[in-house]
Residue frames relative to the residue before (quaternion, step in Angstrom):
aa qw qx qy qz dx dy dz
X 1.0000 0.0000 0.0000 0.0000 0.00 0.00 0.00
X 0.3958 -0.7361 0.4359 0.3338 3.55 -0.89 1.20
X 0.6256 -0.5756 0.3869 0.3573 4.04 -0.95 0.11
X 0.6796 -0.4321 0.4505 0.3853 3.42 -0.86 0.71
X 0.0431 0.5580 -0.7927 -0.2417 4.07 -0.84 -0.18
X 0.6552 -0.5310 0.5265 0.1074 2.60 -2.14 1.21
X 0.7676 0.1205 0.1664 0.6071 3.53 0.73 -1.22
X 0.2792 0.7514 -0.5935 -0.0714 3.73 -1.45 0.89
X 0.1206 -0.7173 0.6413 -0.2445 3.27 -0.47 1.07
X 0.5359 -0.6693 0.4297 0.2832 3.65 -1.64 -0.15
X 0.2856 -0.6594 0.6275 0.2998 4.03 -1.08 -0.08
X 0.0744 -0.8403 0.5370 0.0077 3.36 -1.04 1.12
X 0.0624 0.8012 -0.5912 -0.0692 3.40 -0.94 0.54
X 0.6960 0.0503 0.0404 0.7151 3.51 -0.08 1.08
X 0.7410 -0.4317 0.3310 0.3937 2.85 -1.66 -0.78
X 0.6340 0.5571 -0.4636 0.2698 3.76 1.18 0.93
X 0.2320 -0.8189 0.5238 0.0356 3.59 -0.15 1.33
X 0.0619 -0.6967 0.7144 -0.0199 3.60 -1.16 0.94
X 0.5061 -0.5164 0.6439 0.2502 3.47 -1.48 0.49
X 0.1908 0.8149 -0.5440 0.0602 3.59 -1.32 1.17
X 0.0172 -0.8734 0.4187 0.2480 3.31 -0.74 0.08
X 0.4538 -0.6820 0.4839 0.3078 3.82 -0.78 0.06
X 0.0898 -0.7924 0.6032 0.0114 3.70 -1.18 1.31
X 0.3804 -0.8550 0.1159 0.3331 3.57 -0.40 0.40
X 0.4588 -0.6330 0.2833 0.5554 3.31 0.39 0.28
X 0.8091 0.2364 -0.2587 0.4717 3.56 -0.19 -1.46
X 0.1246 -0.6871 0.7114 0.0790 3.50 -1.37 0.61
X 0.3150 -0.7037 0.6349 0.0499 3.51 -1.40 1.00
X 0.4383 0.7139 -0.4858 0.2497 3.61 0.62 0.25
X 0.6255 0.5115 -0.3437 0.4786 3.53 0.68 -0.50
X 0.6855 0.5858 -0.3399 0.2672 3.70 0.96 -0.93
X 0.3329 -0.7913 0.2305 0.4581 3.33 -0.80 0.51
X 0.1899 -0.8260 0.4899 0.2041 4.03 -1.08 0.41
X 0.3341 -0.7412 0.5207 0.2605 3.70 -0.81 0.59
X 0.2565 -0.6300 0.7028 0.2085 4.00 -1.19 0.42
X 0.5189 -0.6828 0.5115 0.0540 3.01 -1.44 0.74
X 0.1009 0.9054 -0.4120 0.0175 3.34 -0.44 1.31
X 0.4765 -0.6753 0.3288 0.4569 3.40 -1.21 -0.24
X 0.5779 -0.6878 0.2946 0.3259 3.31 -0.32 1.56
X 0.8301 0.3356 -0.1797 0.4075 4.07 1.13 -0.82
X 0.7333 0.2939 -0.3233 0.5209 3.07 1.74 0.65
X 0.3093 -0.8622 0.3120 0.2520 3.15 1.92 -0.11
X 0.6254 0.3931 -0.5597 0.3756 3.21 1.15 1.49
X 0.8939 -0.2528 0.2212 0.2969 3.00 -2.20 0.39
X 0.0815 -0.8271 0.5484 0.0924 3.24 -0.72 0.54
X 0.3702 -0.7346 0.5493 0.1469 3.81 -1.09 0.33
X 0.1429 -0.8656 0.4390 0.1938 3.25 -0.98 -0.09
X 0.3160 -0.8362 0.4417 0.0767 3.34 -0.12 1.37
X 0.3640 -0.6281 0.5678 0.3881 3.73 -1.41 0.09
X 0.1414 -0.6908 0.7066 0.0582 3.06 -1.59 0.84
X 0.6565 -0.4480 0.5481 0.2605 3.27 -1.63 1.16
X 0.2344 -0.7782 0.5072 0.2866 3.96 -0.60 1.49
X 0.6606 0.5848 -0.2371 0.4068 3.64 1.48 -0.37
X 0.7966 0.2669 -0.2766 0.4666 3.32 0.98 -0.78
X 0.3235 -0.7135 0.4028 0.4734 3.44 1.62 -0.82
X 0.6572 0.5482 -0.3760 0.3552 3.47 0.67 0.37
X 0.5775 -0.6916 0.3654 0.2335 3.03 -1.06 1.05
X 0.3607 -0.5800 0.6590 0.3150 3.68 -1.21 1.27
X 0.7522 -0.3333 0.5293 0.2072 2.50 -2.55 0.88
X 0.4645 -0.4154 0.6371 0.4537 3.92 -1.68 -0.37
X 0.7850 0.2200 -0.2384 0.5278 3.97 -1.69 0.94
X 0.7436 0.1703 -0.4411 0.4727 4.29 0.38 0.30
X 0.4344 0.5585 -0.6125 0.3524 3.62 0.00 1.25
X 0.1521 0.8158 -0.5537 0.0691 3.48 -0.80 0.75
X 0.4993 -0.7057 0.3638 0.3468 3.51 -0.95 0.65
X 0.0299 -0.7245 0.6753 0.1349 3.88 -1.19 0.66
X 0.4222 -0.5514 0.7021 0.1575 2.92 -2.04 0.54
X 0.1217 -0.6892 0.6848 0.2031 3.81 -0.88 1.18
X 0.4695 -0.5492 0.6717 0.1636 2.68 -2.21 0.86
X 0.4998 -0.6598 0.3934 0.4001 3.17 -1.22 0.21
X 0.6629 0.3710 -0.5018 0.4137 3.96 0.67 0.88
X 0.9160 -0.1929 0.0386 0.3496 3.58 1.08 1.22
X 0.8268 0.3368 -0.0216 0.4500 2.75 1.43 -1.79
X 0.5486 -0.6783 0.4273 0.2376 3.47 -1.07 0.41
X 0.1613 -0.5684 0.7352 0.3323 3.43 -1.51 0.26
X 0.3504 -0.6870 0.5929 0.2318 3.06 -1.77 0.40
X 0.1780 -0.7939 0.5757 0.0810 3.68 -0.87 0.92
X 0.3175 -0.6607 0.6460 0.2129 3.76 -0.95 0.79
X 0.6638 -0.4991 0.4848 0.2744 3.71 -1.53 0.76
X 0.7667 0.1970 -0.2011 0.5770 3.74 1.14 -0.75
X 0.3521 0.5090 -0.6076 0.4978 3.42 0.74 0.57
X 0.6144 0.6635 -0.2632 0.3360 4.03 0.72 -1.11
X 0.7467 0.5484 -0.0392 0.3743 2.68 0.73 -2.02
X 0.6758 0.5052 -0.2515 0.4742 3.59 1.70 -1.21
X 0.7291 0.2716 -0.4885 0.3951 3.38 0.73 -0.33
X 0.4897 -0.5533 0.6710 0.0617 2.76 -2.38 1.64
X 0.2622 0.4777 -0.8373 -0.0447 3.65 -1.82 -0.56
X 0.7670 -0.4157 0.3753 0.3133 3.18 -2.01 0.41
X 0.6973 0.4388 -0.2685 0.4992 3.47 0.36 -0.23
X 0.3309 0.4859 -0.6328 0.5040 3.77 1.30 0.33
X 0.8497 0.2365 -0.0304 0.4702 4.04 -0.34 -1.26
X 0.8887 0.0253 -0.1932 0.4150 3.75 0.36 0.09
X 0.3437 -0.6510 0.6552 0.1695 3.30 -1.40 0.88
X 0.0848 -0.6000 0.7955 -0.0067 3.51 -0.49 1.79
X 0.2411 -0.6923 0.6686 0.1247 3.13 -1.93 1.03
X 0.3313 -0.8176 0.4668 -0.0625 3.35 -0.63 1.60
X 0.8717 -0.0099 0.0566 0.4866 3.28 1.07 -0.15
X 0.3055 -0.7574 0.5510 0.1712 3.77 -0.62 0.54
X 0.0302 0.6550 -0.7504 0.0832 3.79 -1.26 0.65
X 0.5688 -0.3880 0.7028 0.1788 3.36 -2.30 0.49
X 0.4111 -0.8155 0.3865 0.1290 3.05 -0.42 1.54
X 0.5050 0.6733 -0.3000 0.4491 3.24 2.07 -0.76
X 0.7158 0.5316 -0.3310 0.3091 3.47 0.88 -0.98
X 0.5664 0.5955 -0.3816 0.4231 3.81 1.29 -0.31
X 0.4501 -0.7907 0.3915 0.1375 3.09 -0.37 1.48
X 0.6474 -0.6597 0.2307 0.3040 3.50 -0.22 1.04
X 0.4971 0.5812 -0.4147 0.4930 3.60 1.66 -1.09
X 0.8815 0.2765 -0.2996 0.2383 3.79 0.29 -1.05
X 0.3197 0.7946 -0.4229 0.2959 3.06 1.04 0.58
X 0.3088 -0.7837 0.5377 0.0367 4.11 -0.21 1.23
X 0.7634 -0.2394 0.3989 0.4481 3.28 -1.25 -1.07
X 0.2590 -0.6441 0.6999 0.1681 3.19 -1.51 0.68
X 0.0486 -0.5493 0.8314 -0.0682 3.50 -2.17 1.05
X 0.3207 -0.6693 0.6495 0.1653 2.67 -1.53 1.31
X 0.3291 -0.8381 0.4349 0.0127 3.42 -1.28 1.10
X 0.0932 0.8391 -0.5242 0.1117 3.92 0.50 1.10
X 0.8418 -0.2176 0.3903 0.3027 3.35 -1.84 -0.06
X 0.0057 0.8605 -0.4708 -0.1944 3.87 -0.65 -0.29
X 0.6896 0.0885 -0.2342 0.6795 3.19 1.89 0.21
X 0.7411 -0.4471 0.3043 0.3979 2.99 -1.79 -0.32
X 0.6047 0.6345 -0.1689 0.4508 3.59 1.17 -0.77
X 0.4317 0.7385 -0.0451 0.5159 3.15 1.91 -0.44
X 0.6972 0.4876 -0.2498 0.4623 3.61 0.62 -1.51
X 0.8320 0.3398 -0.2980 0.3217 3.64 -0.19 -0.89
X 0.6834 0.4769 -0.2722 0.4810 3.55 0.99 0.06
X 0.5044 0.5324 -0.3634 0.5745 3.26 1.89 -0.56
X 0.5986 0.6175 -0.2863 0.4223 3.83 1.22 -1.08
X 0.6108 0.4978 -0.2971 0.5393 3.84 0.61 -1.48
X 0.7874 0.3387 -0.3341 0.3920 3.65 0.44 -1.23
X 0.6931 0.3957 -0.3281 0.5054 4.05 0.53 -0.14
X 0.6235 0.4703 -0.3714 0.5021 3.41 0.85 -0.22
X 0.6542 0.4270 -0.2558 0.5694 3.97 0.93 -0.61
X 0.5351 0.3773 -0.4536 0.6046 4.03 1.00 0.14
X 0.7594 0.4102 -0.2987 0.4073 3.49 0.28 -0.98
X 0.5847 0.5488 -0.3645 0.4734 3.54 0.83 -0.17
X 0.6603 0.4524 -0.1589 0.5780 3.56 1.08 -1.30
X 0.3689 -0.6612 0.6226 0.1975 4.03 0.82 -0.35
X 0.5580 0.5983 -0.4291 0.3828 3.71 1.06 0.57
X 0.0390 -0.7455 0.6397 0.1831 3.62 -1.47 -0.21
X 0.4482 -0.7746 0.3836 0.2282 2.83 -1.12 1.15
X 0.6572 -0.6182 0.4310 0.0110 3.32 -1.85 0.04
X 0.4947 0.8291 -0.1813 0.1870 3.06 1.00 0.42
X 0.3223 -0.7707 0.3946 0.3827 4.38 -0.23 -0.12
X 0.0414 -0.6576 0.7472 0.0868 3.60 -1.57 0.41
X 0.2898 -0.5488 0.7332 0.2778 2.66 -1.80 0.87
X 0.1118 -0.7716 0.6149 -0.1188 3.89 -1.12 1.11
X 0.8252 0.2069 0.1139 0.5130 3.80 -0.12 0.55
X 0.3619 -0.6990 0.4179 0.4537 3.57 1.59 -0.02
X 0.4406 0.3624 -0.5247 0.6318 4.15 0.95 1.00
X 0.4218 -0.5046 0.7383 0.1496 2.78 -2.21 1.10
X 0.0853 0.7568 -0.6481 -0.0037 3.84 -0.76 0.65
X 0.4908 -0.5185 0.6085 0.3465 3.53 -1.75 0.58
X 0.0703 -0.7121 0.6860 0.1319 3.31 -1.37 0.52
X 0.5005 -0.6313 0.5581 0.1985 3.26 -2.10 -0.18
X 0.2419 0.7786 -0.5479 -0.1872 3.77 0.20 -0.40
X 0.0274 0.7167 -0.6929 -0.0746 3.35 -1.45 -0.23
X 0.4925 -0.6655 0.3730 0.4187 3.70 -1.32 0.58
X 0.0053 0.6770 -0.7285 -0.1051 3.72 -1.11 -0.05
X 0.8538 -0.1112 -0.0941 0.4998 3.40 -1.17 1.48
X 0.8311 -0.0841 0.1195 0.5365 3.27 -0.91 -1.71
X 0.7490 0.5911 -0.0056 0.2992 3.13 0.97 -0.80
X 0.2617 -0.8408 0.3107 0.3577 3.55 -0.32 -0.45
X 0.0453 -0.7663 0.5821 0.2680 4.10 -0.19 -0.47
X 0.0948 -0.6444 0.7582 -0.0288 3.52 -1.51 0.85
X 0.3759 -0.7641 0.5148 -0.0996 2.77 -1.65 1.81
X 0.1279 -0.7244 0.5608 0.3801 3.57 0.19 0.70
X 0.2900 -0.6224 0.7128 0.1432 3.33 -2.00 0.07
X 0.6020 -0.5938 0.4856 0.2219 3.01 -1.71 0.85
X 0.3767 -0.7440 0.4384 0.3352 3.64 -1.27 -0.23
X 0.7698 -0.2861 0.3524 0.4487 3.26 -0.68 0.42
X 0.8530 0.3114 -0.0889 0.4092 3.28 -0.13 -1.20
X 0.7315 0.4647 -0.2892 0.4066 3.79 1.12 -0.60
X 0.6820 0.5046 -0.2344 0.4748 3.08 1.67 -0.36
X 0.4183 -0.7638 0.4684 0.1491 3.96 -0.75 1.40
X 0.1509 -0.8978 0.3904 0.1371 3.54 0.08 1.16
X 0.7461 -0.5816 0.0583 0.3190 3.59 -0.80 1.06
X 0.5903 0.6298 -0.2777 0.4216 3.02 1.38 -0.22
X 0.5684 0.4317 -0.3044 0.6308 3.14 1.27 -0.30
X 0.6771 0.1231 -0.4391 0.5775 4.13 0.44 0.99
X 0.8069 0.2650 -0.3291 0.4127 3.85 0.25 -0.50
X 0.3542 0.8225 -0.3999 0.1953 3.30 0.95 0.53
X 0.6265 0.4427 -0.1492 0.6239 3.07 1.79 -0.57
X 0.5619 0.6231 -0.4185 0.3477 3.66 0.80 -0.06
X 0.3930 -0.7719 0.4313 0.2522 3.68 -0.11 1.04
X 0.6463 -0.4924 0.4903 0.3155 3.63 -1.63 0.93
X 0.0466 -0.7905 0.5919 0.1503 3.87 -0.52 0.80
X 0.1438 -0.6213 0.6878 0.3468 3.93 -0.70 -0.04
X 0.0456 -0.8433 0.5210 0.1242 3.30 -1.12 0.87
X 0.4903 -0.6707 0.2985 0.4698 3.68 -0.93 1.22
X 0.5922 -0.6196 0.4151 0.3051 3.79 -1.31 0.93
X 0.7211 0.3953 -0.3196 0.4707 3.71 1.24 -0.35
X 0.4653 0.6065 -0.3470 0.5434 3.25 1.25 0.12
X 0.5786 0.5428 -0.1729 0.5836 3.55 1.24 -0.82
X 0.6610 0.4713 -0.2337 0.5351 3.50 0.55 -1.38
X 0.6130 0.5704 -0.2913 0.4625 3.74 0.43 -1.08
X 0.7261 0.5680 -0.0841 0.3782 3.57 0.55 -1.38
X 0.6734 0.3528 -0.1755 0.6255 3.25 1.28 -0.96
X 0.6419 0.4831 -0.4482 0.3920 3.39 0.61 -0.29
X 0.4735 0.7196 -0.2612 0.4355 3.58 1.55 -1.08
X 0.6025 0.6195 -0.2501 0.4366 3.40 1.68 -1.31
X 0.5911 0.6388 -0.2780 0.4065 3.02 1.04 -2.39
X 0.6884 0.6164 -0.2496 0.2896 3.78 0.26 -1.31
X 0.7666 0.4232 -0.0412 0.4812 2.89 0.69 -1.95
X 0.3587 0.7575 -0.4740 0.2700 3.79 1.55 -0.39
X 0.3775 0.6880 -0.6184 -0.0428 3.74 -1.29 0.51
X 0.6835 -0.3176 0.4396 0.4886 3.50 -1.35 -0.76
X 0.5247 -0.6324 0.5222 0.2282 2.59 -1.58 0.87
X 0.1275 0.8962 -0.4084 0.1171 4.11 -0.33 1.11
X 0.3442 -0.8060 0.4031 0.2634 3.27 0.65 1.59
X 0.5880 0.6739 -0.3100 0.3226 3.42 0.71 -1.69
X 0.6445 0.5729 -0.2462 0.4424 3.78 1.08 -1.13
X 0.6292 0.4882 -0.3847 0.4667 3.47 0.74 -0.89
X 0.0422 -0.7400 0.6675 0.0708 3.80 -1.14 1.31
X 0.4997 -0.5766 0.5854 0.2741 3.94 -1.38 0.49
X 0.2402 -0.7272 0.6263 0.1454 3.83 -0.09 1.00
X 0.8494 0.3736 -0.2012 0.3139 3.17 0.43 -1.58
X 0.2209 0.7686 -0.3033 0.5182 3.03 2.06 0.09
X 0.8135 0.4099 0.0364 0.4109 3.28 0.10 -1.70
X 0.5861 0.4480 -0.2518 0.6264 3.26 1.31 -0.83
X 0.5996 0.4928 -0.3531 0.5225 4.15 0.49 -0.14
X 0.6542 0.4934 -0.2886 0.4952 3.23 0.53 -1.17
X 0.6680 0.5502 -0.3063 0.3966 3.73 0.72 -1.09
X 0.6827 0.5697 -0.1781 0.4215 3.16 1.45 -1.22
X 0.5072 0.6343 -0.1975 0.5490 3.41 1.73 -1.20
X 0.8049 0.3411 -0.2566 0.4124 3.52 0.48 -0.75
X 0.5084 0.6156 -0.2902 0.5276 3.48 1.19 -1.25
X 0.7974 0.4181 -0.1983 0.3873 3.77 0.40 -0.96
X 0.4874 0.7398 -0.1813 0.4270 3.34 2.08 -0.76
X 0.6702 0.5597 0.0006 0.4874 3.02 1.62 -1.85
X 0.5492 -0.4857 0.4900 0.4716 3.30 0.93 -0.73
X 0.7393 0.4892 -0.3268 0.3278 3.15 -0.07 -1.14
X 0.5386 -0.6813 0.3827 0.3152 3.57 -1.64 -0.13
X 0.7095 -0.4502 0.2435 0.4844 3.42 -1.29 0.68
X 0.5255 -0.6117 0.4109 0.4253 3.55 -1.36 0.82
X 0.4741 -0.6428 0.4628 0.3845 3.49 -1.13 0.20
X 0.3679 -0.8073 0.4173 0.1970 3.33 -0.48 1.62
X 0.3374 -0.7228 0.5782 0.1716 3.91 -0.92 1.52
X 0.1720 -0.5998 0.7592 0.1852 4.02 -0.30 0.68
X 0.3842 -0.6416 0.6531 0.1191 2.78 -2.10 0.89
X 0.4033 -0.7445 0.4103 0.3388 3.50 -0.61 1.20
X 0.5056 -0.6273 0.5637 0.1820 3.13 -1.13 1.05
X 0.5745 -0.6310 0.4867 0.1868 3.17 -1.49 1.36
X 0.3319 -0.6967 0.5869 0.2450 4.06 -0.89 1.13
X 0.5440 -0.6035 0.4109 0.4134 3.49 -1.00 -0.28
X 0.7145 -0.5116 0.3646 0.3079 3.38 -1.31 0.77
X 0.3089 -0.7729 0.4779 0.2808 3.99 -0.33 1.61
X 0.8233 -0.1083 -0.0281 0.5564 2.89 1.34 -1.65
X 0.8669 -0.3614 0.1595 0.3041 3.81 -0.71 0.41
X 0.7783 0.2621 0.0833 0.5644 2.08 -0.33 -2.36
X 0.7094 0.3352 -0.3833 0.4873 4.44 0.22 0.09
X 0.6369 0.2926 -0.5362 0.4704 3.48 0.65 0.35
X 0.4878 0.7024 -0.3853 0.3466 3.79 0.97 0.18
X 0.5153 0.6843 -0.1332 0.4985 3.03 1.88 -1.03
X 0.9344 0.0473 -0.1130 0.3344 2.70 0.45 -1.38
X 0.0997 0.7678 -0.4679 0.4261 3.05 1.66 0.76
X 0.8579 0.2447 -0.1537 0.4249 3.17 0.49 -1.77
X 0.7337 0.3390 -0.4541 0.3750 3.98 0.74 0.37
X 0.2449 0.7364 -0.5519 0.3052 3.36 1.49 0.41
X 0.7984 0.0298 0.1192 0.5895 4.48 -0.60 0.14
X 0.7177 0.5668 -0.2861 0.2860 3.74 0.69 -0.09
X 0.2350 -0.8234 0.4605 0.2341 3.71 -1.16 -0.06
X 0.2650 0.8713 -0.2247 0.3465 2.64 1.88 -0.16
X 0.0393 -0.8457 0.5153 0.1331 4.02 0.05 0.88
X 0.5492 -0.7131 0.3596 0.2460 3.22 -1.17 0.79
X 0.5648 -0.5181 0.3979 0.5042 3.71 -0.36 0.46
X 0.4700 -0.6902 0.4893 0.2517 2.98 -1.50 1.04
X 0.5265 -0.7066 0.3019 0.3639 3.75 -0.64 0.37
X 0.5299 -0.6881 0.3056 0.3903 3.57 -0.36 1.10
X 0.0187 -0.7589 0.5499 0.3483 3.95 -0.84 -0.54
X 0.6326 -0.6553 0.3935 0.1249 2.73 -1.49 1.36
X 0.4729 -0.5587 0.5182 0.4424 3.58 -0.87 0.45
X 0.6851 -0.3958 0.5474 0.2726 2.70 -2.54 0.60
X 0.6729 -0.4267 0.5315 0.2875 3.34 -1.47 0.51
X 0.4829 -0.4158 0.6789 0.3647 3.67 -1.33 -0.14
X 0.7622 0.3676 -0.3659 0.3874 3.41 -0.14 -1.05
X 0.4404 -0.6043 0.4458 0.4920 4.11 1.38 -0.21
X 0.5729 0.4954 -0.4441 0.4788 4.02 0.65 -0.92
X 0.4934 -0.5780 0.6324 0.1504 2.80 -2.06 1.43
X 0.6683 -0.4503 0.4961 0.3232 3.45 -1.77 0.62
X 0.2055 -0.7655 0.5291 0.3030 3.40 -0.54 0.42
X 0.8792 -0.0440 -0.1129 0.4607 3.97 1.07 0.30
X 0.4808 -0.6107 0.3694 0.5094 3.99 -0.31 0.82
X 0.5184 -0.5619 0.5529 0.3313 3.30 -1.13 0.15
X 0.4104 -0.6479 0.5603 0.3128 3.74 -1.05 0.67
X 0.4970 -0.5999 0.5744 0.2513 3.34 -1.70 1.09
X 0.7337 -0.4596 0.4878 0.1120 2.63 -1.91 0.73
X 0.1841 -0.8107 0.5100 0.2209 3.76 -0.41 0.79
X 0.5432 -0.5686 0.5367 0.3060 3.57 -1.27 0.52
């Protein structure tokens, strides 16, 4: 069965318009989820509204959204009062502008939807328009309303198809300086560095979604089954948590002959004094 699209509506450029719709990418259906019960009859519970004043629960059809003011009180809003208000971006994604997809800074990056055709009449203008980004190396720019929020988005082509990223705003998003701002300038030693990257060199592969397993995933499931059986929950092995580095530059080492062939840079030699006289010993490193 084909997925729900989230959203259909059109993709403009200029004056060429294509039916489209949005599907989501990530799906949670396989994961595992628990329902709440009542522990002394072991069924399902629900959760109802309850009057915060009287404590009693409203009928079905007399909930309704309000908007507080700032002396307390509420407007009241109906679901199709909601529903009516329109702007262009309720139904069409006009692209307004082109950017290097590299240049959007990872922080504002949102959710991905994959983005395709929705009829047959549809394809060749949905085609011209991904096939003229992908020619240009551009992605477009553009807004949906999605979820009853207006949101900036991203699109760009990917195969036959397209995918569009919403994007954060400006304002919602906390910008690095305000957390590494306080982290101090380090000089770091260059063979310490050198080590490290080589640690890198090793550890280098492809990128391969497929590879990535859910332990804790797996570790539920174990629990799910163990508990299925009769039997009791597995005893749970914490992994020992890593201490902090005594010294550096030797856990760099052996980092790097731990599974490896990789040889460590050779140590540099320092220049001669001015005075011509040799050091009589390296200074000791600094401990982390």
């Amino acid at each position: 069965m084909a997925p729900r699209p989230a959203w259909k509506g059109y993709l403009k450029l200029s004056l060429v318009t294509c039916a489209v719709e949005l599907t989501n990418v990530v799906t949670h259906t396989e994961k595992v989820s628990f329902r709440v019960l009542n522990r002394k009859t072991g069924n399902t519970v629900k959760r109802i509204y309850v009057d915060a004043e009287t404590g009693k629960p409203l009928d079905e059809g007399n909930e309704i959204k309000g908007y507080e003011l700032d002396d307390g009180d509420f407007v009241h809003i109906e679901e199709d009062e909601i529903a009516s208000v329109q702007i262009e971006s309720s139904h069409t994604m006009a692209l307004d502008g082109f950017v290097d997809k590299a240049s959007i800074q990872q922080i504002y990056l949102d959710t991905p939807y994959y983005v395709a055709p929705a009829d047959k009449v549809s394809e060749e203008a949905f085609a011209v328009i991904r096939d003229a980004m992908a020619g240009k190396k551009m992605a477009g720019l553009a807004r949906i309303v999605l979820y009853s929020r207006e949101r900036p988005v991203v699109i760009e082509p990917l195969g036959k198809g397209m995918v569009l990223t919403t994007l954060r705003y400006d304002n919602t998003v906390r910008q690095p300086d305000t957390v590494f701002g306080d982290i101090k300038a380090v000089k770091t030693d260059q063979e310490m560095t050198d080590l490290a990257e080589l640690i890198i060199d090793k550890k280098k592969a492809k990128f391969d979604p497929s590879k990535f397993d859910d332990k804790y995933e797996d570790a539920l499931l174990e629990l799910i089954r163990a508990k299925k059986a009769g039997k009791k929950a597995p005893k749970a092995q914490a992994a020992p948590k890593p201490s902090n580095v005594v010294n550096l530059f030797d856990a760099l080492k052996k980092s790097l002959s731990d599974g490896g062939a990789a040889k460590a840079p050779a140590k540099k030699a320092k220049p001669a004094a001015k005075s011509g006289k040799a050091k009589a010993a390296a200074p000791k490193r600094k401990s982390a």
